[in-house]
N, C-alpha and C positions, 0 to 999 in steps of 0.2 A: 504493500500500500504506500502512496507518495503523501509525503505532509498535504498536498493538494484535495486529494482525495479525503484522507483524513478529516482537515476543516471541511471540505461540503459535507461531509457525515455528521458535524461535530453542528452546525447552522442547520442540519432539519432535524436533530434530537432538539436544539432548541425551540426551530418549529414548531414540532408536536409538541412539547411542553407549554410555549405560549398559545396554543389552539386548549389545551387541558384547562388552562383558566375561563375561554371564552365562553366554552360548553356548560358553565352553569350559571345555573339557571337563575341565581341571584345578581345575574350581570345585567339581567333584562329586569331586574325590579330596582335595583341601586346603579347605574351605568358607569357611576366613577368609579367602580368596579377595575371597568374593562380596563381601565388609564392606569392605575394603582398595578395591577397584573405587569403590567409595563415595566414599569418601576422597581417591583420586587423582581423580578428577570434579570434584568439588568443588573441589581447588587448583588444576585447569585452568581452570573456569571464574574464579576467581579472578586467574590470570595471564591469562585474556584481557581481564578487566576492565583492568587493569593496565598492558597491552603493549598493547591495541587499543582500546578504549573511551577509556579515559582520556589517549593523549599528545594533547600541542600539540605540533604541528610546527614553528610559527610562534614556540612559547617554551620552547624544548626545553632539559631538564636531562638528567644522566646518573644515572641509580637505580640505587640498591644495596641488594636483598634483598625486588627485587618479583617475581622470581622465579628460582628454582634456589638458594633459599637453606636452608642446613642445615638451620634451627632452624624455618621454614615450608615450603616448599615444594621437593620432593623429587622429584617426577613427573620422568618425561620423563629420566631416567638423568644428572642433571650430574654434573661431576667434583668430590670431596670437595676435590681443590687447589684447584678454581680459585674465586678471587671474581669474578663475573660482572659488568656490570654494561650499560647499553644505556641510549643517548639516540634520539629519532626527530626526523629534521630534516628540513624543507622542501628539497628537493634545489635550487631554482632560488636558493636564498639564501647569502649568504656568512659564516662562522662562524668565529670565533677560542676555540678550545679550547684552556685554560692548563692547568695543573696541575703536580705534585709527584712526581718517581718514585717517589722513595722505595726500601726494599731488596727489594722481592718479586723471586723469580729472574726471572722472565722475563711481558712480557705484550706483547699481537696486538690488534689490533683489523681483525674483520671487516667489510667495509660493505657493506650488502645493498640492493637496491630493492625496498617492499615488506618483507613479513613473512611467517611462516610460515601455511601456507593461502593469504595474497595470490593471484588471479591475477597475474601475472608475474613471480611472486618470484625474483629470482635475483642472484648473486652479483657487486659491483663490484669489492672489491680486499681484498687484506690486508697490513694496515704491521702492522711491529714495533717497538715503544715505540723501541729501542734506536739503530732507524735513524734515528730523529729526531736532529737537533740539540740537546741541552741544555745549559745553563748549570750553570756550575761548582756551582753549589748545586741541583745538582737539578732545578730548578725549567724548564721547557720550555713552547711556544710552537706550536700547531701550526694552520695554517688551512686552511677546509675549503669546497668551493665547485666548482662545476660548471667552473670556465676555472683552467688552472694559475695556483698565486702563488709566489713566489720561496723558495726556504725549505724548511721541513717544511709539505708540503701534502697532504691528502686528499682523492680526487676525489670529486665526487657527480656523482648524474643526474638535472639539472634539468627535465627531464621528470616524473620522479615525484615526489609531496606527500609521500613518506612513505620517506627514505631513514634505513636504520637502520646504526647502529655499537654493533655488540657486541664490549665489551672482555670479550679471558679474560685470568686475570693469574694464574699459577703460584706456588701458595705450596709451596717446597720443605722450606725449616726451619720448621715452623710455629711454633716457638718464638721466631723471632728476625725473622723477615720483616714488612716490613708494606704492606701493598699501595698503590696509588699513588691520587691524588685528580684527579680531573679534574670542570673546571668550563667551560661553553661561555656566551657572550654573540652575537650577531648586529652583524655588522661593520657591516651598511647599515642604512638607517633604515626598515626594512618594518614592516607593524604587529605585533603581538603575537598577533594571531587574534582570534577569537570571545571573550565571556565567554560564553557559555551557546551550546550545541551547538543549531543548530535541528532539527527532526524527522525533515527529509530526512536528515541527518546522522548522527544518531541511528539511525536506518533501516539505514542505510549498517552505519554501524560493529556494528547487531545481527548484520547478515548476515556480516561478517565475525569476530565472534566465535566465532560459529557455526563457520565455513570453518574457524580458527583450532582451535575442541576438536575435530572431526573429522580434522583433519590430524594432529595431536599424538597423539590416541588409534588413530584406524583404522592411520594409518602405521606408527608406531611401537610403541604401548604394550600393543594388544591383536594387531597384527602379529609382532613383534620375536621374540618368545622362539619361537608355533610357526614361527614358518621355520626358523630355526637351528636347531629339534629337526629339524626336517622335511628341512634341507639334509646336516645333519653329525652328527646325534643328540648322545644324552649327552653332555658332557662333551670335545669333539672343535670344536678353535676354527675359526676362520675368520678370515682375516684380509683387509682392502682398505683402499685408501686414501681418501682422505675427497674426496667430492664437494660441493661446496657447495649444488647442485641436490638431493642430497636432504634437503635441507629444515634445513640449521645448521652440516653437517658442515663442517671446515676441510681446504681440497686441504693444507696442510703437516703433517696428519696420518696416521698410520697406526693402526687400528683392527683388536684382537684383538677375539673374539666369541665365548661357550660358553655353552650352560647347562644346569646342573648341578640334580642329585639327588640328595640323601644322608640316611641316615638318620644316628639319633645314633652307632652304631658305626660309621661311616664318615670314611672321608678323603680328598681329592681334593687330590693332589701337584701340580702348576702348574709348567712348566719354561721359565725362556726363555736367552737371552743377554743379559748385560750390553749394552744399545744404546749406541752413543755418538748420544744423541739431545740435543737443547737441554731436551726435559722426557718423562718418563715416568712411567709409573704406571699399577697394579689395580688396580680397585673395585668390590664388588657391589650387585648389585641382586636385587630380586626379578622375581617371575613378568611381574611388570608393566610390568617397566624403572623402578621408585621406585629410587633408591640408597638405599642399605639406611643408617640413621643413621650418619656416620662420627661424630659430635660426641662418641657417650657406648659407641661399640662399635671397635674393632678391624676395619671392614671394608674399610680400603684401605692400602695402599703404597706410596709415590711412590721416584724414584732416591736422593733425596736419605736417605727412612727405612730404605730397602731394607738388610740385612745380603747383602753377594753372597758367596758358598759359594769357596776358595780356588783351584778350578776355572776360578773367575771366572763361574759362572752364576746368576742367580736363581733360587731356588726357595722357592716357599709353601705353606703347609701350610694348606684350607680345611675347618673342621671345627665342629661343634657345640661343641667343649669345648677348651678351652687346651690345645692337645700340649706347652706350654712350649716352643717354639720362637722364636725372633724374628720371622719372616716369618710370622704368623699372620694370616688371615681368618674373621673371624667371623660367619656369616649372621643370627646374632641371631634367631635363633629358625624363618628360613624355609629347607624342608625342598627348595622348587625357587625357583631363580632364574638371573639372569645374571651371568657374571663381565665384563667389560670391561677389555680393556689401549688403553692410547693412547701412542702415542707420537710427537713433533712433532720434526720433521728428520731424523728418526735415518738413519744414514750406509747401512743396509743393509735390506733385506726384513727384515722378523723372520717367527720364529716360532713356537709355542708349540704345547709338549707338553706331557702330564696323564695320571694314568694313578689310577684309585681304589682303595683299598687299607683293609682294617682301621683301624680310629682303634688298636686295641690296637700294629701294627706297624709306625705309621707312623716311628720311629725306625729304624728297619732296614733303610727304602726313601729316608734320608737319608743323606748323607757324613757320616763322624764328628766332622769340625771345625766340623757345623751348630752355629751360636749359638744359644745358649738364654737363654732368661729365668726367672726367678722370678716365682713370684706377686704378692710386693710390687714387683717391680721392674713389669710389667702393667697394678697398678695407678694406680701413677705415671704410666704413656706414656698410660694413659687420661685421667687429670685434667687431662695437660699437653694433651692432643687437644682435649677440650673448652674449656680458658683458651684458647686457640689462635681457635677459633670466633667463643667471646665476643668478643677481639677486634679482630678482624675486619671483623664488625659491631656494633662500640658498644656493646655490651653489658655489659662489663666492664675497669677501667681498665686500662691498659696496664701500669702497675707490676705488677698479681697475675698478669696473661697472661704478662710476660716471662722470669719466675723460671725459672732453670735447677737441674730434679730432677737431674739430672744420670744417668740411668739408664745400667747400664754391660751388658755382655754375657760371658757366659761360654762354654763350650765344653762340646758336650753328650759326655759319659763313652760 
C-alpha cells in the first residue's frame, strides 16, 4: 500500500464517521447538531494526530493539553477536574520518571498496552501517586520497566512498542490546588528512535489513526447518548463500574449515566448521597459526549464545591437559567445532552435519583436550608473557574489564579 492510498483510506473512514453523526435522528430536531458533529471530528482527528501519529516511544515525554483539554479539546466527555496528561513508552525499555506532587487532591496513573482503537489494547495496572515513596519535599522517584526494581516501580509489557501511562490528577479546590509535574528520561542507553518516520511507518500509524476516530466516535460519541435513551430513557441514570477494556474506563471507578431534555421552563433535580469516595463529581455534556465548557459556564460539581443539603445528601438543580441555588448546572445553551457522575473508591454502590419539575417550582421541590447564591456572588465562582483553568495550563500567572473571592452562601427563605 502507498502512503497515497493509505490517506484516501484514512478520509473515507473519516467519511463514514462524519455520515454516523448525521444519521441521527436528533440532528433533525436540534440542527446545531449537524455543525457541533463538525467540530468534534475535527478535535479527534486532531488528538489522533497527537496521541498516534506523532509519539516516540523511544523519546517519550508526558503532554499536557494534547488532549481532553478545557480551552481545546472537549470530545470524548473528560472530566472538568481532572488534568490529564499521557507519555507513550517503549515497553521493552527501562524509565526513570521524577517529578513534583505538589497539592492537587488526588492522582492514578493508568498503564495500558497499546491505545485506544489498538488491536490488543488493554489494560496493565493502576498506581496511585500516593502509594509511591516520596521525599520530604515532595519531590519523588519512580521507575518503570518490564522486570520488577526495588522501590516505586511500574510495570510495562515488553512485548509491546507502544505502552501508555495516562495520568488523571483530581483538582478539588480549584483555587488553591496545583497539579503535579512529571518528567521521564530512559535508564539504559537505547537509541532515541527515528528522526523522520519512514513510509511503512507512516502507513502504519494512518491506519491507526483511522482505528483511533472510529473507536472514539462509533463507541462512544455517536453510540453513548442513544443507548442510555434506548436503555433507561429520559432522565433515568445508570450506573457500573469502570472497565478498562472499554476503551479508558478506570476498574476504581464508579460511573452514573443520564441524558436529559429540557426546555427553558424546565428543571431537572439530581439526587444522590454524600459518597465517602477518594474523588467525586457531575459534569455535563452534550448530545455528543463534548463536556459542555466548565472554564467560562457552571456545568460541573466536584465533593470538594459541592454544598451537601443538612440531610447530608447532594442535590443539583440543572437548568437553563440560574435558580440561585449553589448546586447549579448549566447546559449552556444545549437543550439534550449527558449528565455524568464518577466516582473513584467510594465505600458503597451509589445511586442517583432525578425527577423534572417546572424551572418556576423548583424551590418547592428543595429542602428549605438549600444554599443559595446571589448573582454577584455567580459571578465571582465563575471568574475564579476560569483563573483556575488558566492555570493549570500556563496560561495565566499563578498570582491572579490564586486570589481568594472568597464567595460565601446563604440560606434560601
Amino acid at each position: 500500500m502507498s502512503v497515497e492510498h493509505a490517506w484516501n483510506s484514512y478520509c473515507e473512514d473519516c467519511e463514514q464517521v462524519r455520515q454516523l453523526f448525521l444519521r441521527d435522528p436528533m440532528v433533525g430536531k436540534y440542527p446545531r447538531l449537524a455543525a457541533n458533529a463538525h467540530f468534534i471530528l475535527q478535535q479527534t482527528q486532531a488528538m489522533a494526530y497527537n496521541l498516534v501519529m506523532a509519539p516516540r516511544q523511544d523519546s517519550p515525554h508526558f503532554i499536557r493539553g494534547h488532549f481532553f483539554e478545557p480551552l481545546l479539546y472537549t470530545a470524548h466527555q473528560p472530566n472538568p477536574d481532572f488534568v490529564y496528561q499521557t507519555a507513550f513508552l517503549n515497553g521493552a525499555r527501562r524509565w526513570r520518571i521524577t517529578g513534583q506532587r505538589n497539592s492537587a487532591h488526588w492522582t492514578e496513573i493508568q498503564v495500558s498496552r497499546g491505545w485506544w482503537g489498538e488491536a490488543g489494547y488493554d489494560s496493565i495496572g493502576n498506581y496511585e501517586l500516593d502509594d509511591f515513596v516520596a521525599r520530604s519535599d515532595g519531590s519523588f522517584e519512580v521507575l518503570a520497566g518490564p522486570d520488577p526494581s526495588p522501590g516505586n516501580w511500574i510495570r510495562l509489557d515488553a512485548a509491546s512498542g507502544n505502552n501508555v501511562l495516562l495520568v488523571r490528577t483530581a483538582m478539588y479546590d480549584w483555587d488553591r490546588e496545583t497539579p503535579p509535574e512529571f518528567f521521564i528520561q530512559p535508564i539504559d542507553d537505547g537509541p532515541n528512535g527515528p528522526a523522520i518516520l519512514e513510509e511503512a511507518e507512516v502507513i502504519r500509524r494512518l491506519k491507526l489513526c483511522a482505528e483511533f476516530i472510529k473507536h472514539c466516535i462509533g463507541r462512544w460519541t455517536t453510540r453513548g447518548s442513544p443507548a442510555l435513551l434506548e436503555k433507561a430513557g429520559w432522565h433515568h441514570f445508570v450506573t457500573r463500574r469502570g472497565e478498562p477494556s472499554r476503551g479508558g474506563a478506570n476498574p476504581f471507578a464508579q460511573y452514573g449515566q443520564a441524558v436529559y431534555e429540557l426546555s427553558g421552563d424546565e428543571a431537572l433535580i439530581i439526587e444522590t448521597e454524600n459518597p465517602g469516595a477518594v474523588y467525586w463529581g457531575i459534569s455535563l455534556g452534550n448530545w455528543w459526549w463534548e463536556t459542555i465548557d466548565p472554564t467560562h459556564y457552571k456545568t460541573s460539581i466536584n465533593g470538594h464545591q459541592a454544598v451537601i443539603d443538612a440531610d447530608g445528601r447532594f442535590r443539583a438543580v440543572l437548568a437553563h437559567r440560574d435558580p440561585g441555588v449553589a448546586n447549579w448546572l448549566d447546559p449552556a445553551g444545549w437543550n439534550a445532552g449527558v449528565i455524568l457522575l464518577r466516582w473513584y473508591r467510594a465505600q458503597t454502590e451509589q445511586k442517583v435519583m432525578s425527577r423534572k419539575v417546572p424551572f418556576a417550582e423548583v424551590r418547592r421541590h428543595l429542602p428549605a436550608d438549600t444554599a443559595a447564591i446571589s448573582s454577584a456572588q455567580r459571578q465571582e465562582e465563575i471568574v475564579r473557574r476560569g483563573r483556575a483553568v488558566m492555570r493549570w495550563y500556563g496560561y495565566e500567572p499563578p498570582s491572579l489564579s490564586r486570589t481568594n473571592l472568597g464567595v460565601g452562601w446563604s440560606v434560601i427563605d
